[in-house]
C-alpha positions as CSV (number, residue, x, y, z in Angstrom):
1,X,117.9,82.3,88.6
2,X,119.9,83.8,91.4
3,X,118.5,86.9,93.2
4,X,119.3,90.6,91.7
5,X,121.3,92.5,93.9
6,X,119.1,95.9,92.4
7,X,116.3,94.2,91.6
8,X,114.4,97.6,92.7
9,X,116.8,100.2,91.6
10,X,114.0,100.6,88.9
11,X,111.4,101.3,90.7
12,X,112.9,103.4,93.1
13,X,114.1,105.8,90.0
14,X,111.2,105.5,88.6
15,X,108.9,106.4,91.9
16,X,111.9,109.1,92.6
17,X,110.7,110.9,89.2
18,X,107.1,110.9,90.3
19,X,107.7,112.9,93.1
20,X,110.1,115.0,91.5
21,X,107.4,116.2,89.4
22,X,104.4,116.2,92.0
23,X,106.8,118.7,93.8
24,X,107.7,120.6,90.4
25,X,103.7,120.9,90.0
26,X,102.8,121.5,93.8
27,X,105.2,124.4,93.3
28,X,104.4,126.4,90.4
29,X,100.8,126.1,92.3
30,X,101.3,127.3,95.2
31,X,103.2,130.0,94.0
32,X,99.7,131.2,93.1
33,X,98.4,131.2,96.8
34,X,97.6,134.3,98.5
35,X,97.9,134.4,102.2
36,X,95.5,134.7,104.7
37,X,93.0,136.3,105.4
38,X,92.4,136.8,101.7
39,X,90.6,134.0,99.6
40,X,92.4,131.6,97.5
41,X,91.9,132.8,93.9
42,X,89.6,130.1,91.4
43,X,93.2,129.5,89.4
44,X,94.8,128.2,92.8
45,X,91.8,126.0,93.9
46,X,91.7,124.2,90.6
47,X,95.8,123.8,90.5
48,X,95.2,122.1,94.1
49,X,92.6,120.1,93.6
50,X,94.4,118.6,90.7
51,X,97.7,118.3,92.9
52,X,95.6,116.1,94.5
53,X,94.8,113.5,92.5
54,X,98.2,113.8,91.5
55,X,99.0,112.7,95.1
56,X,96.8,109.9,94.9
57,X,98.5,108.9,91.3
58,X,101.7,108.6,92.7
59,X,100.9,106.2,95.3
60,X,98.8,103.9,93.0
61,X,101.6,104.1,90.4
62,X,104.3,102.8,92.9
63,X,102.2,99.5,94.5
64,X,101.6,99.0,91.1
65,X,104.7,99.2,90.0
66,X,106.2,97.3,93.3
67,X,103.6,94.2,92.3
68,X,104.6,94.1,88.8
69,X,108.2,94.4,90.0
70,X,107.8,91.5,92.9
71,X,105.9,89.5,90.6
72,X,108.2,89.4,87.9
73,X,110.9,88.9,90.3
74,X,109.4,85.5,92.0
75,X,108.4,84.2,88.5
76,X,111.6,84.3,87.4
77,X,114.0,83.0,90.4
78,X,112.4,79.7,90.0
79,X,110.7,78.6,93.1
80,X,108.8,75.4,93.3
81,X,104.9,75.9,94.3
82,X,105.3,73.7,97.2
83,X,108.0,76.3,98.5
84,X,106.7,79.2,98.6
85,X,104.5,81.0,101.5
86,X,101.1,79.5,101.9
87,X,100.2,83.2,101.4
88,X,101.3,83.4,97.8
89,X,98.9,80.3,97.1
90,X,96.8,82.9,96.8
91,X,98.4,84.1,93.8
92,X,99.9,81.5,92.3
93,X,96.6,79.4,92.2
94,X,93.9,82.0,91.6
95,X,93.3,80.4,87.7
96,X,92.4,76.8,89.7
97,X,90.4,78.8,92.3
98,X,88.1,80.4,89.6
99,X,87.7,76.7,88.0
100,X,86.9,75.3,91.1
101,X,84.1,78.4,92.3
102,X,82.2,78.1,88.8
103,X,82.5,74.1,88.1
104,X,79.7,72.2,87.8
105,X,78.3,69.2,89.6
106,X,80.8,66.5,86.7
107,X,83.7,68.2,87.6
108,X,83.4,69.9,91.3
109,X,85.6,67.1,92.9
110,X,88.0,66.7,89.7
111,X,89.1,70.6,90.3
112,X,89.2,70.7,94.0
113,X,91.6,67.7,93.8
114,X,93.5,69.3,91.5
115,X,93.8,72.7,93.1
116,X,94.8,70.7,96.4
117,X,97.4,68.4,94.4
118,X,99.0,71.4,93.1
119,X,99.3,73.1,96.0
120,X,101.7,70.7,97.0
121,X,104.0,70.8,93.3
122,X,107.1,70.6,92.1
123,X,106.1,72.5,89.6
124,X,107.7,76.1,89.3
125,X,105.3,78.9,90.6
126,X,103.7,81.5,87.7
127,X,101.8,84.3,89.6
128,X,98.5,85.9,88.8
129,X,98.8,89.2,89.9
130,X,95.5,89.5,88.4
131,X,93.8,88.3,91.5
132,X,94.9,91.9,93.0
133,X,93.6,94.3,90.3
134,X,91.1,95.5,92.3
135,X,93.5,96.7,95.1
136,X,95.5,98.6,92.6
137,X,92.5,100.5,91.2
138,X,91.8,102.4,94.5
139,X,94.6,102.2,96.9
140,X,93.0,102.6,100.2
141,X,95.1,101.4,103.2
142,X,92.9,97.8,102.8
143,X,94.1,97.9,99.4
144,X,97.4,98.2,100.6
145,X,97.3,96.0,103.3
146,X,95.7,93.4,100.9
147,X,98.4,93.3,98.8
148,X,101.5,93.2,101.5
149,X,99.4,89.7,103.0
150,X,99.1,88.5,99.3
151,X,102.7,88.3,98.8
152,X,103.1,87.0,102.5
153,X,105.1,90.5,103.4
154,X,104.8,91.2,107.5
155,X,106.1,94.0,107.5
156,X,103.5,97.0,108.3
157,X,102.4,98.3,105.5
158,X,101.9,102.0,106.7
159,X,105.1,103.6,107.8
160,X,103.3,105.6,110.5
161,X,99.8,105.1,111.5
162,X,99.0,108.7,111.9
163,X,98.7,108.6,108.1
164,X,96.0,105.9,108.0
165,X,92.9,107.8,107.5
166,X,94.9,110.6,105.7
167,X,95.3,108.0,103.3
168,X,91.7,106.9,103.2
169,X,90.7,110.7,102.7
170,X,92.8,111.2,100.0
171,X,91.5,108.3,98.1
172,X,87.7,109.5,98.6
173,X,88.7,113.4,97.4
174,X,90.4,111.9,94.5
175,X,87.3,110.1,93.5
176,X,85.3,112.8,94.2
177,X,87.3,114.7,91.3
178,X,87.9,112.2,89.0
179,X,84.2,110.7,89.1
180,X,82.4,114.3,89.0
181,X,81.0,114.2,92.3
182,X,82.9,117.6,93.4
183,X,84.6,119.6,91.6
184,X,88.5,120.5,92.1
185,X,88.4,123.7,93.6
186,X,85.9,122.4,96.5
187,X,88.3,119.8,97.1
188,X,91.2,121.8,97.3
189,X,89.1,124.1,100.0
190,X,89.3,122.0,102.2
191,X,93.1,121.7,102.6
192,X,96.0,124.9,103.3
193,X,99.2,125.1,101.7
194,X,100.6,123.6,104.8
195,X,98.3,120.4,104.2
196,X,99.2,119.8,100.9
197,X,102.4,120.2,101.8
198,X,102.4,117.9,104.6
199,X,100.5,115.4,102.1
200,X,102.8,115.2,99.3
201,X,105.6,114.6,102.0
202,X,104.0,111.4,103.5
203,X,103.5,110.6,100.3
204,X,106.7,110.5,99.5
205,X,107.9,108.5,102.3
206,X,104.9,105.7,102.0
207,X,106.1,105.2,98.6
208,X,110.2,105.2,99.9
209,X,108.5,102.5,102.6
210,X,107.0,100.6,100.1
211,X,109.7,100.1,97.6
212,X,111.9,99.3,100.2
213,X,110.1,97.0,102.3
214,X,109.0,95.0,99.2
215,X,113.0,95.2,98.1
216,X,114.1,93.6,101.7
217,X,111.6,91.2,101.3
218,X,113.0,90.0,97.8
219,X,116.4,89.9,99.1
220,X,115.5,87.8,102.1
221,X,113.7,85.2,100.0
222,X,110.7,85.7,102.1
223,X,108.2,84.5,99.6
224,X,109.9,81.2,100.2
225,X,108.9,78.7,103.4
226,X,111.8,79.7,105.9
227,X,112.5,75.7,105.9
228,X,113.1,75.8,102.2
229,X,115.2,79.2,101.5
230,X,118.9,77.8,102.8
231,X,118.6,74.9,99.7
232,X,117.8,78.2,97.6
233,X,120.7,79.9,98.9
234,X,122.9,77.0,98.3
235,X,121.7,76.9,94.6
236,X,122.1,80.4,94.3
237,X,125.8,80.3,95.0
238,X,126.6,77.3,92.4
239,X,128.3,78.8,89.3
């Protein structure tokens, strides 16, 4: 199958309508915000807190959504196993893996020959995105970083550094809420209106970054051994 020309242009709609309605919510919030030096009413608090995790949502939706996308995407161009980025083995192989870490002492050498042997296949690669679901339940930057190496991407995969442990803060306060530990409005405490705005905007662009670095790498047939990717090409362009 050739490659899609707007093989994102779902995923960028559908991360665009995210946003749109963190910023719709964020909003009718912080119309409710008094200004300094007067406290920040209860109803406020809770509204923030929640905007929170509604920050956090967004970004787990889109690497979710960019995995499921990318994963789809290799699956179905039809790339032979021994093509791909040595990277991706890690996907493509994770059923033989799992035989191989629980066999027993008959059939230890059977399965490591046979996850070594198909390493090196003809056969056209299936991915098991599975492997990642624990980097797309909490999407700390490791998470994030996990799942860019997985798919062999080399791109960084924080737009801008200075967002690294904003990113890491923001998964912890989310879990705070959602697992009972604190409750919303002492969340929201410790951010102002000019944090949360400044949050849901690098949200935004991490998302824009992550859609559209995982789109330029589906384009440039980088999940495919650079050796290997002009004989794609070339097959691509046959009628």
């Amino acid at each position: 199958m050739p490659l899609l020309d707007d093989a994102f242009q779902t995923v960028k709609r559908e991360n665009s309508i995210r946003i749109s309605e963190l910023r719709t919510y964020w909003s009718s919030i912080k119309a409710k915000a008094s200004s300094p030096p007067t406290p920040q009413s209860f109803e406020y608090l809770v509204g923030a807190g929640l905007t929170l995790v509604y920050c956090y949502g967004a970004l787990e939706f889109c690497l979710n959504r960019c995995v499921g996308q990318m994963t789809e995407l290799i699956d179905e161009y039809g790339v032979r196993i021994k093509d791909i980025e040595p990277a991706l083995l890690c996907l493509a192989l994770d059923p033989e893996v799992k035989s191989t870490v629980s066999a027993g002492k008959g059939s230890y050498f059977a399965n490591r020959l046979s996850l070594f042997s198909k390493a090196h296949s003809k056969e056209v690669v299936k991915l098991h995105s599975e492997f990642l679901s624990s980097d797309l339940q909490n999407v700390w930057v490791k998470s994030i970083t996990n799942v860019f190496a997985a798919f062999s991407v080399d791109k960084d995969p924080i737009y801008d550094k200075s967002i690294i442990g904003k990113i890491n803060g923001l998964v912890d306060d989310r879990n705070a809420i959602a697992h009972g530990r604190e409750t919303p409005e002492k969340i929201a405490s410790k951010y102002t209106v000019p944090d949360m705005d400044a949050t849901i905007h690098w949200i935004s662009l991490q998302t824009e970054h992550m859609i559209s670095t995982f789109d330029d790498f589906y384009k440039e047939r980088g999940f495919i051994l650079s050796a290997h990717r002009k004989r794609y090409e070339k097959r691509d362009q046959k009628p």
